[in-house]
LUMBALO-305727 format. One line per field, with one value per residue (C-alpha): residue in three letters; x, y, z. Coordinates in steps of 0.001 Angstrom, whole numbers, plus 500000, padded with zeros to 6 digits. Each point is the difference from the previous one (the first is absolute). Example, Ala and Ser with C-alpha at 12.3 -4.5 7.8 and 13.67 -1.06 7.14 Angstrom:
2
rest = c(ALA,SER)
u = c(512300,501370)
v = c(495500,503440)
w = c(507800,499340)
# end
This chain:
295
rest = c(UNK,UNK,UNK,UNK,UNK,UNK,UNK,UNK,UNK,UNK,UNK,UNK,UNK,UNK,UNK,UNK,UNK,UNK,UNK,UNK,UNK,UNK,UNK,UNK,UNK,UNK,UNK,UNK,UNK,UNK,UNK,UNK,UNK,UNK,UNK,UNK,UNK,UNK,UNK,UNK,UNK,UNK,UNK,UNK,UNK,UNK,UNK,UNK,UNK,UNK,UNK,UNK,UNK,UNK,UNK,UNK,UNK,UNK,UNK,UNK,UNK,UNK,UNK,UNK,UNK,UNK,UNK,UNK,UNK,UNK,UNK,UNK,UNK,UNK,UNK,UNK,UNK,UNK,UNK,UNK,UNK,UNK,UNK,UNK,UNK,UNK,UNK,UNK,UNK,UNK,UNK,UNK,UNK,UNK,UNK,UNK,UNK,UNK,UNK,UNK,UNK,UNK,UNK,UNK,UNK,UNK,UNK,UNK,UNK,UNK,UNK,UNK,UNK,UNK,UNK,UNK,UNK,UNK,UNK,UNK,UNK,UNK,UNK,UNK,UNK,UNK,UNK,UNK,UNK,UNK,UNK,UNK,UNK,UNK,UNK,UNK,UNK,UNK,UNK,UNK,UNK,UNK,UNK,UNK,UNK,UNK,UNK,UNK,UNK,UNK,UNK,UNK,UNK,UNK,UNK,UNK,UNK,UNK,UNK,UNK,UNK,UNK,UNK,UNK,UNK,UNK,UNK,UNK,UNK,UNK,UNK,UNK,UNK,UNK,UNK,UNK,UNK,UNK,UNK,UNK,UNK,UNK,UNK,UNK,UNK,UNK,UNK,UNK,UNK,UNK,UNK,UNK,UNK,UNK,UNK,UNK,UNK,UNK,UNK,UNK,UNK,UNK,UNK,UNK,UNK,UNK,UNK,UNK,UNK,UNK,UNK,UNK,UNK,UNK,UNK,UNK,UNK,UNK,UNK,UNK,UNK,UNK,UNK,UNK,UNK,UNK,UNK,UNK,UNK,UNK,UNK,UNK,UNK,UNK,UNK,UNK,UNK,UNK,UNK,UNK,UNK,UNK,UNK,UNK,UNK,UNK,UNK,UNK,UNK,UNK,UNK,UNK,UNK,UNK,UNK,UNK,UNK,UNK,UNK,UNK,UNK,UNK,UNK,UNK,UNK,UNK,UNK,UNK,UNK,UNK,UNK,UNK,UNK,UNK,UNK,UNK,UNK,UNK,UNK,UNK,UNK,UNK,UNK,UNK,UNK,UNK,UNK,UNK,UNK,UNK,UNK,UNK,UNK,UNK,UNK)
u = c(500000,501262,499832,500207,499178,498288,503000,501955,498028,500131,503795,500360,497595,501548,503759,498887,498131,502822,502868,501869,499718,500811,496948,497795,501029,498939,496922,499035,501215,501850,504206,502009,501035,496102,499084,502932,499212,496501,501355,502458,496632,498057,502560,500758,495972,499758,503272,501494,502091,497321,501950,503718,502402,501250,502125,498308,496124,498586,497956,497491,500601,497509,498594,500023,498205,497273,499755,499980,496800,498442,501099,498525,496900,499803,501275,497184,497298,500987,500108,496710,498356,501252,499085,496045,500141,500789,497687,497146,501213,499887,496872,499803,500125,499956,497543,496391,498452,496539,497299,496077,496866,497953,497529,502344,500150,497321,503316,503188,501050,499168,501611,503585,499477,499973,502573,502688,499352,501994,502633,500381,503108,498037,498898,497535,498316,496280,498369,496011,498959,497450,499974,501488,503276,500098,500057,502792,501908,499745,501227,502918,500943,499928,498941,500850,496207,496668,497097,496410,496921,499892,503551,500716,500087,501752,503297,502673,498964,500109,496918,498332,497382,499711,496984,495943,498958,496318,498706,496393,497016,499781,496819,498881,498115,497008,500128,496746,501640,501055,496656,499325,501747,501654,500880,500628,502828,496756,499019,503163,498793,498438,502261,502777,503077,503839,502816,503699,501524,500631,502669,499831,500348,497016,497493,501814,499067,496363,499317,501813,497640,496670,500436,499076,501814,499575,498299,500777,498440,503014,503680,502502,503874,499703,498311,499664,498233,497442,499192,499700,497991,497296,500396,498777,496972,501297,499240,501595,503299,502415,502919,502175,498025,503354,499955,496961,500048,499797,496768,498486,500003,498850,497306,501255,499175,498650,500931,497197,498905,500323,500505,503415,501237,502361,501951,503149,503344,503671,502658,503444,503522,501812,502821,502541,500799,503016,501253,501627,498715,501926,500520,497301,497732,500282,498977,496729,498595,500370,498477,497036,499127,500612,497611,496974,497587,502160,497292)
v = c(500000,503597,502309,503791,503644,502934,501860,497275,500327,504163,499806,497689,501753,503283,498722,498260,502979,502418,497714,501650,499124,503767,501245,497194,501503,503355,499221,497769,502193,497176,499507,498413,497339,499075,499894,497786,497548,499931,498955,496978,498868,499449,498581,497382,499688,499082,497648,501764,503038,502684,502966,500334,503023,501378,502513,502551,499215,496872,497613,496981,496592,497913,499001,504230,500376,497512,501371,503381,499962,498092,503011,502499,498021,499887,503279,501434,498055,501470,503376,500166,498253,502535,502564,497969,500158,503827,501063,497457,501542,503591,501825,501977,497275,496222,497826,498664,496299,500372,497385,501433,498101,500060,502444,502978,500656,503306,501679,498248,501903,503310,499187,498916,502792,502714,498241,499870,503829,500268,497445,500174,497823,496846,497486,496936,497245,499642,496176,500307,496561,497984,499095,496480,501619,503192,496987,498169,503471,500930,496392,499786,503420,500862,503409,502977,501330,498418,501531,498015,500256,497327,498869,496805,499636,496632,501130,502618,503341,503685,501954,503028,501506,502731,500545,498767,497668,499786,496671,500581,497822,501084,499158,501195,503442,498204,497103,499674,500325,503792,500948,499385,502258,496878,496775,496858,497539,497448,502369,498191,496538,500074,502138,498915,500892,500755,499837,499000,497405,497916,500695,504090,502914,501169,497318,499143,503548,499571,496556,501110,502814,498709,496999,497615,497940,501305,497305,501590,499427,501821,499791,502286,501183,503140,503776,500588,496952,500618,503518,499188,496671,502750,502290,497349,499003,496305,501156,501410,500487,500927,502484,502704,503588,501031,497935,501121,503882,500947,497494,501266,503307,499430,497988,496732,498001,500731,499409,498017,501003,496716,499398,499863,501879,501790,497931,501762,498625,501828,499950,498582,500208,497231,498291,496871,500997,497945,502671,503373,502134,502520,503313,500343,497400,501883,503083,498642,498556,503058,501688,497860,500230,503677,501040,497888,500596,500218,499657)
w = c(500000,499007,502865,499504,501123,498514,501190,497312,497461,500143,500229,496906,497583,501071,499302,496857,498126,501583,499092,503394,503355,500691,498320,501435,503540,499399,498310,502934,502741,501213,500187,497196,502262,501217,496095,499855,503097,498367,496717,501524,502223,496788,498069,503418,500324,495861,499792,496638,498935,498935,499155,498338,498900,496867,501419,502258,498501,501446,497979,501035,499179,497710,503462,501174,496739,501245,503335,499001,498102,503274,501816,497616,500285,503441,500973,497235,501947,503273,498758,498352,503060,501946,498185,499855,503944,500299,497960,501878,503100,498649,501927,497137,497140,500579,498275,501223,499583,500909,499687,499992,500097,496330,501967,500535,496375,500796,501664,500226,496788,500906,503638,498321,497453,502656,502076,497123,499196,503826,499239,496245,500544,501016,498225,500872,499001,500044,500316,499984,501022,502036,503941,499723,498061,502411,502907,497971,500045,503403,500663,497902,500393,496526,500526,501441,501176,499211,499686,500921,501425,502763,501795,500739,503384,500592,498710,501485,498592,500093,499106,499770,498986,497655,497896,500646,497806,499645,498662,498513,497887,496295,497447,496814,499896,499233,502863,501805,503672,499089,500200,503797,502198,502295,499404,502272,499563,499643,497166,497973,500908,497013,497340,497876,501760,498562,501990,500237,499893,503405,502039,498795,502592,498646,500723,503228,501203,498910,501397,503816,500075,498823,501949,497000,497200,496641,497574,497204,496548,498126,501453,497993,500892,498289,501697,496312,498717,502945,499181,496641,500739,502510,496464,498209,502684,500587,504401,502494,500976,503153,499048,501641,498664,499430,497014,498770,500533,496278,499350,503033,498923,496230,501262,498035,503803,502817,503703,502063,502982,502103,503840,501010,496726,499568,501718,501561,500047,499494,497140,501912,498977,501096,500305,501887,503430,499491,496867,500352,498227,496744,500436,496926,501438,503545,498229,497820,502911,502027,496638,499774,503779,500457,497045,500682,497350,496737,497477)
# end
């Protein structure tokens, strides 16, 4: 087995592309004779000659040559994984992995949008996806923050709240239940209902505070395909009004008025308890949570 240092390696590529020990010192801020010492280590640690003279310049040997491009390689790696971690650690710059559930699509974008216009430096990466993937996330540790709806709250997190999220019943502007002033949860007994899928934040929320199982006619794992399945007068469906501001107000649905509805719950941020937090992560969070309402 080969053993060697950084320290080695530095020395060698230094003497080798200088061809002088003397110019290898200065450039490393080292001696001639510790550039030296470094030199003999690496030749004792490899087992074969790696540099020679030809007068005052000194040359590698076929096996130098070899072991020179490693060192390039190497030394190039370090340097631009250095430079990777300062500029993650930079408070002003860094970069951002952030994973969002599929229903935050009303105002993630304008969130990050405004964000960035204070750290134009930053950069992140957005994945919109469903509960059972934000869950994956949070376990693995694949992202920096995750935003969600309903926390886990059999695994080791931090959260916090930062925006209400009101979870209301949609229908088609012509459904019969719009025209009486209150409705029943035994008023749905009868309807068509659309929800999502199993296992969602969403329906979760719903079923915890009406104190029933959904038996749901329709199960879909898009906000989108919901609205557009009320649009299109298949029933009723559950969704955050946050998604559904624009076809509120041109009439396109309308909310039910229902017992129990809206249903309040909170937008969290969240992430491990077990990972430190970036500088830029630190920063969005305290973003998020310090402006509330950001739509």
């Amino acid at each position: 087995m080969i053993n060697y240092t950084l320290k080695q390696l530095y020395s060698f590529e230094a003497v080798v592309r200088t061809k002088s020990f003397t110019k290898a010192s200065k450039e490393l801020f080292i001696t001639q004779p510790a550039v030296y010492m470094q030199i003999q280590k690496l030749t004792e640690n490899i087992g074969a000659d790696l540099i020679q003279t030809n007068g005052k310049v000194i040359i590698p040997t076929f096996i130098g040559k070899k072991l020179y491009q490693t060192c390039i390689e190497i030394i190039d790696k370090l340097e631009n994984s250095h430079s990777e971690i300062q500029q993650t650690l930079d408070p002003e710059a860094g970069h951002l992995q952030i994973a969002v559930a599929t229903t935050t699509n009303s105002f993630i974008s304008f969130v990050l949008a405004k964000f960035k216009k204070q750290y134009p430096r930053m950069s992140f990466y957005l994945d919109v996806t469903n509960r059972e993937s934000l869950l994956n996330k949070l376990t693995n540790s694949e992202a920096d923050l995750i935003i969600m709806g309903e926390p886990p709250t059999d695994m080791p997190l931090i959260t916090q709240p930062f925006m209400v999220n009101p979870l209301i019943a949609i229908a088609h502007p012509d459904h019969p239940l719009l025209s009486k002033k209150h409705n029943t949860i035994k008023d749905l007994t009868n309807e068509t209902l659309i929800t999502r899928e199993r296992g969602s934040g969403t329906r979760i929320t719903i079923e915890r505070i009406i104190g029933m199982k959904l038996t749901s006619d329709i199960e879909i794992n898009s906000n989108e395909a919901i609205i557009q399945a009320v649009q299109a007068g298949l029933g009723i469906g559950f969704v955050s009004k946050h998604t559904v501001k624009l076809e509120l107000e041109n009439n396109v649905i309308k909310q039910l008025n229902i017992d129990k509805f809206p249903v309040t719950r909170h937008w969290y941020i969240v992430h491990n308890s077990k990972n430190k937090l970036s500088p830029i992560a630190q920063r969005f969070k305290e973003f998020i949570v310090e402006n509330g309402d950001l739509q």
